[in-house]
Residue frames as a rotation matrix with the C-alpha (Angstrom) as fourth column:
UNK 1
0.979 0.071 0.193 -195.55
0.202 -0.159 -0.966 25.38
-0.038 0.985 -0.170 -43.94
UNK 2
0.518 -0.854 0.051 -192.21
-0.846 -0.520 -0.118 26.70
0.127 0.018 -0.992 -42.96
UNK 3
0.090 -0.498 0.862 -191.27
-0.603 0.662 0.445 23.36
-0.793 -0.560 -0.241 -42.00
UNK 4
0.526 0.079 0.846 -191.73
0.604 0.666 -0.438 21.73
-0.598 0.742 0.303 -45.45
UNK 5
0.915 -0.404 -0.005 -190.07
-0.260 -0.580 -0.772 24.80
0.309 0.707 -0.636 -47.54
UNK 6
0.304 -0.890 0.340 -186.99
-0.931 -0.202 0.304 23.99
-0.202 -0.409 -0.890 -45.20
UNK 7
0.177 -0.208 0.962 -187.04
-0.140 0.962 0.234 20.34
-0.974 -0.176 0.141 -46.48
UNK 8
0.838 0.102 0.535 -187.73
0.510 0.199 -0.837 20.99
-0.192 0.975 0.115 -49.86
UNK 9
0.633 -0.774 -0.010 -184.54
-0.751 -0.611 -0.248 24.01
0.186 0.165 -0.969 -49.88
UNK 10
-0.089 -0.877 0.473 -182.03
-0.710 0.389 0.587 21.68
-0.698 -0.284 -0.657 -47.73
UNK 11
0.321 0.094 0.942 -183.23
0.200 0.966 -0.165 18.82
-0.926 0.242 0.291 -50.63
UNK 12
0.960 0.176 0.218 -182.85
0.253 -0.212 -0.944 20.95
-0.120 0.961 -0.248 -53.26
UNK 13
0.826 -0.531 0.186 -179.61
-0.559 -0.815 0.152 22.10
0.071 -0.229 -0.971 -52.17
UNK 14
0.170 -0.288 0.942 -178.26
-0.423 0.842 0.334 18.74
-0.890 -0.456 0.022 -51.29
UNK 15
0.868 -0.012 0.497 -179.27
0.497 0.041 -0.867 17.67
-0.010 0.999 0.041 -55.38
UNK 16
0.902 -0.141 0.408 -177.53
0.424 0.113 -0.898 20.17
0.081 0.984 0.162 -56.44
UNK 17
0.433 -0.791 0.432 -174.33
-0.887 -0.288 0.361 20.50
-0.162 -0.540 -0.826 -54.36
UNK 18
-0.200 -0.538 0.819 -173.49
0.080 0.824 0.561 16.29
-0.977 0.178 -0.122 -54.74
UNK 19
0.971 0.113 0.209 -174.10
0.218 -0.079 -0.973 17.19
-0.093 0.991 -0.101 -58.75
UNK 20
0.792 -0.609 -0.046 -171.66
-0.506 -0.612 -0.607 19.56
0.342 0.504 -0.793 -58.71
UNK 21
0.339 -0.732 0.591 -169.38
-0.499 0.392 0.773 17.02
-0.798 -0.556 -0.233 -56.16
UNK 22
0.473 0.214 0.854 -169.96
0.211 0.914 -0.346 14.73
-0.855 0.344 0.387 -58.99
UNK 23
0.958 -0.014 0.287 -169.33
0.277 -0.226 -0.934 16.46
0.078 0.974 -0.212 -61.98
UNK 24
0.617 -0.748 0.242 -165.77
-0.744 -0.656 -0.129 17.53
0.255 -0.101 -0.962 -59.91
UNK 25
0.450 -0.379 0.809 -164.80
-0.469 0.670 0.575 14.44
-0.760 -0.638 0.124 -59.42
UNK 26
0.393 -0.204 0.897 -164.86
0.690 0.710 -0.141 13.20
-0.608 0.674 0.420 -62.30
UNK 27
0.979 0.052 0.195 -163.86
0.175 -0.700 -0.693 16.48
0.100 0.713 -0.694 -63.99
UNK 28
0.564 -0.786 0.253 -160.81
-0.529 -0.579 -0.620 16.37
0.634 0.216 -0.742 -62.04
UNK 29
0.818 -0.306 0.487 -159.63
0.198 0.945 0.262 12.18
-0.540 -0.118 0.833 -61.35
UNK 30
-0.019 -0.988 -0.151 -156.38
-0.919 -0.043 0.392 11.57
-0.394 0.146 -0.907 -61.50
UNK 31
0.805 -0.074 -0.588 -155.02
-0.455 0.559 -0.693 9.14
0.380 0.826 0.417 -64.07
UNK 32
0.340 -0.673 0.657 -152.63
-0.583 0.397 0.709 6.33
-0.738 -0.624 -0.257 -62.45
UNK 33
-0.476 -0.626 -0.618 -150.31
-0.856 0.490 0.164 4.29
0.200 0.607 -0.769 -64.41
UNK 34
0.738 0.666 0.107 -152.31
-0.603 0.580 0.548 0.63
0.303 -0.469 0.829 -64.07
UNK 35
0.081 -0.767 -0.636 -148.27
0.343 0.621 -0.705 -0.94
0.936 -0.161 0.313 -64.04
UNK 36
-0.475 -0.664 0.578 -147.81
-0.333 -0.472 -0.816 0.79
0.815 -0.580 0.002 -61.21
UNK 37
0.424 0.220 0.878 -150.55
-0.823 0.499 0.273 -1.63
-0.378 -0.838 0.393 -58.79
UNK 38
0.894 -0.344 -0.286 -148.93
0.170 0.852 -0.494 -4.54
0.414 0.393 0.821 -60.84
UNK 39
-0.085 -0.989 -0.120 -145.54
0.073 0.114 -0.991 -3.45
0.994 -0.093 0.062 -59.57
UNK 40
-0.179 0.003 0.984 -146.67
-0.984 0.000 -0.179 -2.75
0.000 -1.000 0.003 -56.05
UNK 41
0.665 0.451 0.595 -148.30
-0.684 0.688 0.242 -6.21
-0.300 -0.568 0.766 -55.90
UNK 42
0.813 -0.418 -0.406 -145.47
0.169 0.836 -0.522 -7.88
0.558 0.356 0.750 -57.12
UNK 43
-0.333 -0.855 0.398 -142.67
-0.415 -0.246 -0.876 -6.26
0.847 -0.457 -0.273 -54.70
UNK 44
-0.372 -0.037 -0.928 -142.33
0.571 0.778 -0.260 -7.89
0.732 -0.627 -0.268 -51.63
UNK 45
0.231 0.652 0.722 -143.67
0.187 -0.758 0.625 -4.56
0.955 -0.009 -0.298 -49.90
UNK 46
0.360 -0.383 -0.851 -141.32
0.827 0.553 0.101 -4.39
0.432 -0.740 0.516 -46.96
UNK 47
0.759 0.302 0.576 -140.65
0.285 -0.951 0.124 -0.69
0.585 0.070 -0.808 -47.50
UNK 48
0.630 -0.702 -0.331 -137.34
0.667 0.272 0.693 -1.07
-0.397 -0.658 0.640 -46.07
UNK 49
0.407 -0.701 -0.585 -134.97
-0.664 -0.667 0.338 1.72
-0.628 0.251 -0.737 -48.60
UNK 50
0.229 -0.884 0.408 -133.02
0.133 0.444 0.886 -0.60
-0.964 -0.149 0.219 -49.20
UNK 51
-0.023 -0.377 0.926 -133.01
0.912 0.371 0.174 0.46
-0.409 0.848 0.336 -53.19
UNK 52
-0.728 -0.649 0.220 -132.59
0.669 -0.743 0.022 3.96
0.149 0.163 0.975 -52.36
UNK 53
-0.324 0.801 0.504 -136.48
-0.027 -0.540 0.841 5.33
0.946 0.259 0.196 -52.43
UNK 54
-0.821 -0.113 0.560 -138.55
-0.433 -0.515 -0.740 5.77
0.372 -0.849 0.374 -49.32
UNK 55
0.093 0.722 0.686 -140.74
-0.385 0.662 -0.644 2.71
-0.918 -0.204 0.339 -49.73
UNK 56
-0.290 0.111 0.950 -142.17
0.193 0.980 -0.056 0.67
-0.937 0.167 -0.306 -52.06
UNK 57
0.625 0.758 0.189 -144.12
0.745 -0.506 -0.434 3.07
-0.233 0.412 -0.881 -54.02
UNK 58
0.578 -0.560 -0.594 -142.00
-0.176 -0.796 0.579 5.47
-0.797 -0.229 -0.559 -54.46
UNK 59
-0.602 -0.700 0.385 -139.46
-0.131 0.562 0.817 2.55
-0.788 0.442 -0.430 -56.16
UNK 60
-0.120 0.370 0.921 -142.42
0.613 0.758 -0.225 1.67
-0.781 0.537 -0.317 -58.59
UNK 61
0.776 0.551 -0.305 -142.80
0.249 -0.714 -0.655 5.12
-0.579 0.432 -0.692 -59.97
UNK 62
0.432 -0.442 -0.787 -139.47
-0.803 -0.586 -0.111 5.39
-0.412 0.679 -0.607 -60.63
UNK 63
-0.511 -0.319 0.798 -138.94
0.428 0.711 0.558 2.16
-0.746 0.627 -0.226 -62.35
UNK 64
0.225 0.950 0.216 -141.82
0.662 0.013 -0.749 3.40
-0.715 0.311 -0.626 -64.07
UNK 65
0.866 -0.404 -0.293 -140.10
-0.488 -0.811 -0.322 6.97
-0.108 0.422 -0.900 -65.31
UNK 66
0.692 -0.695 0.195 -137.15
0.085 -0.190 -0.978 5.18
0.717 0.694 -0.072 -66.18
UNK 67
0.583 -0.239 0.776 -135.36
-0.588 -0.784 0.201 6.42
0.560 -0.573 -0.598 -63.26
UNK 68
0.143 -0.520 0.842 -134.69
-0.789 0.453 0.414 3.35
-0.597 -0.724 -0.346 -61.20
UNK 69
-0.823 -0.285 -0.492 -132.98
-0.498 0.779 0.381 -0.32
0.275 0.558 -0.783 -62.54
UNK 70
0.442 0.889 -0.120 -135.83
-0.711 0.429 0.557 -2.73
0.546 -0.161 0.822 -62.23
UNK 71
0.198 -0.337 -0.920 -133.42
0.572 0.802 -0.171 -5.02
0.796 -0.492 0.352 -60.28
UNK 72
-0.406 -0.758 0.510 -132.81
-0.233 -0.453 -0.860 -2.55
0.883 -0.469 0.007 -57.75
UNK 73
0.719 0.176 0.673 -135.35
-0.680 0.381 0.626 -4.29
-0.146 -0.908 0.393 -54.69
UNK 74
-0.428 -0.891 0.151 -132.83
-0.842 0.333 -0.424 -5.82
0.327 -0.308 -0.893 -52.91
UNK 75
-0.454 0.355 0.817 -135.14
-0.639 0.509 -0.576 -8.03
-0.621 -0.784 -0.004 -50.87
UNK 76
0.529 0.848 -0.038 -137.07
-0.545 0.305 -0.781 -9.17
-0.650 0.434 0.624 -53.93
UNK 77
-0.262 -0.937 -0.232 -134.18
-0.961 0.230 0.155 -10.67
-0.091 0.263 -0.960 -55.39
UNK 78
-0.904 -0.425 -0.054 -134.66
-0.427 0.882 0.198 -13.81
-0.036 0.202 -0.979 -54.61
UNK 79
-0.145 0.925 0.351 -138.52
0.034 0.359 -0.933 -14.08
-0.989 -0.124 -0.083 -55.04
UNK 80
-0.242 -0.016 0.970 -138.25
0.841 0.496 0.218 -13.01
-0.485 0.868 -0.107 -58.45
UNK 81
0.464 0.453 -0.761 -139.52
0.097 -0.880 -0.465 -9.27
-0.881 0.142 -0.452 -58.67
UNK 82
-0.321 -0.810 -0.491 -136.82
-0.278 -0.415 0.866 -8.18
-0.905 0.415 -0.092 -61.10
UNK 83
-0.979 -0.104 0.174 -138.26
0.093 0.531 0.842 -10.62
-0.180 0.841 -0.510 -63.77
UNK 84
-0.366 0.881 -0.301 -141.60
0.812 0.144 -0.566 -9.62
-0.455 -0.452 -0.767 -62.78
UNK 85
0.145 0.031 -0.989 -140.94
0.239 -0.971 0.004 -6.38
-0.960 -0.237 -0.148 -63.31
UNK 86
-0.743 -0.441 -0.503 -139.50
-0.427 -0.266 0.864 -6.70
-0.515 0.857 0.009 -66.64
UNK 87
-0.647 0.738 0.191 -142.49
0.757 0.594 0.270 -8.52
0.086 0.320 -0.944 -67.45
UNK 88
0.082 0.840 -0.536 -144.83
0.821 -0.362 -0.441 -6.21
-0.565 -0.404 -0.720 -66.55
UNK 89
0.266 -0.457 -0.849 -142.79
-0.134 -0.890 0.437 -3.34
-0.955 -0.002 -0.297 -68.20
UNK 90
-0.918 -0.303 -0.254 -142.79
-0.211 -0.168 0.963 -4.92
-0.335 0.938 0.090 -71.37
UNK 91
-0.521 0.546 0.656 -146.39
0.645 0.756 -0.117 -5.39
-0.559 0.362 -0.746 -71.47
């Protein structure tokens, strides 16, 4: 008998511990810009500085805020990012 009450507690416990995971997840999800995977997947993702930020990411957020020129990946230059970017940023 003791051996079933301990299945039925750890089940009951289990319920209502991934509720409450649940109900905290979603109670407290972060909200991402969606331009911001459009600008990652359009940089060339080489993470190199070279436009002043500490990667790639970094550069997309602050195109994003305004902060950085949208021409400032050097490397992406000549793939096209810049127009990309301004695309993406005016959608």
């Amino acid at each position: 008998m003791i051996f079933i009450n301990s299945i039925l507690l750890l089940g009951a416990l289990g319920l209502v511990f991934g509720t409450f995971l649940a109900f905290a997840a979603k109670k407290f999800e972060v909200k991402e810009d969606p331009r911001l995977t459009k600008i990652m997947e359009a940089l060339p993702g080489v993470n190199c500085g070279a436009c002043g930020y500490p990667g790639c990411e970094a550069f997309a957020k602050a195109v994003i805020k305004g902060e950085a020129p949208k021409d400032g990946c050097i490397p992406g230059k000549r793939q096209g990012v810049p127009e990309k970017i301004k695309e993406i940023m005016s959608e």
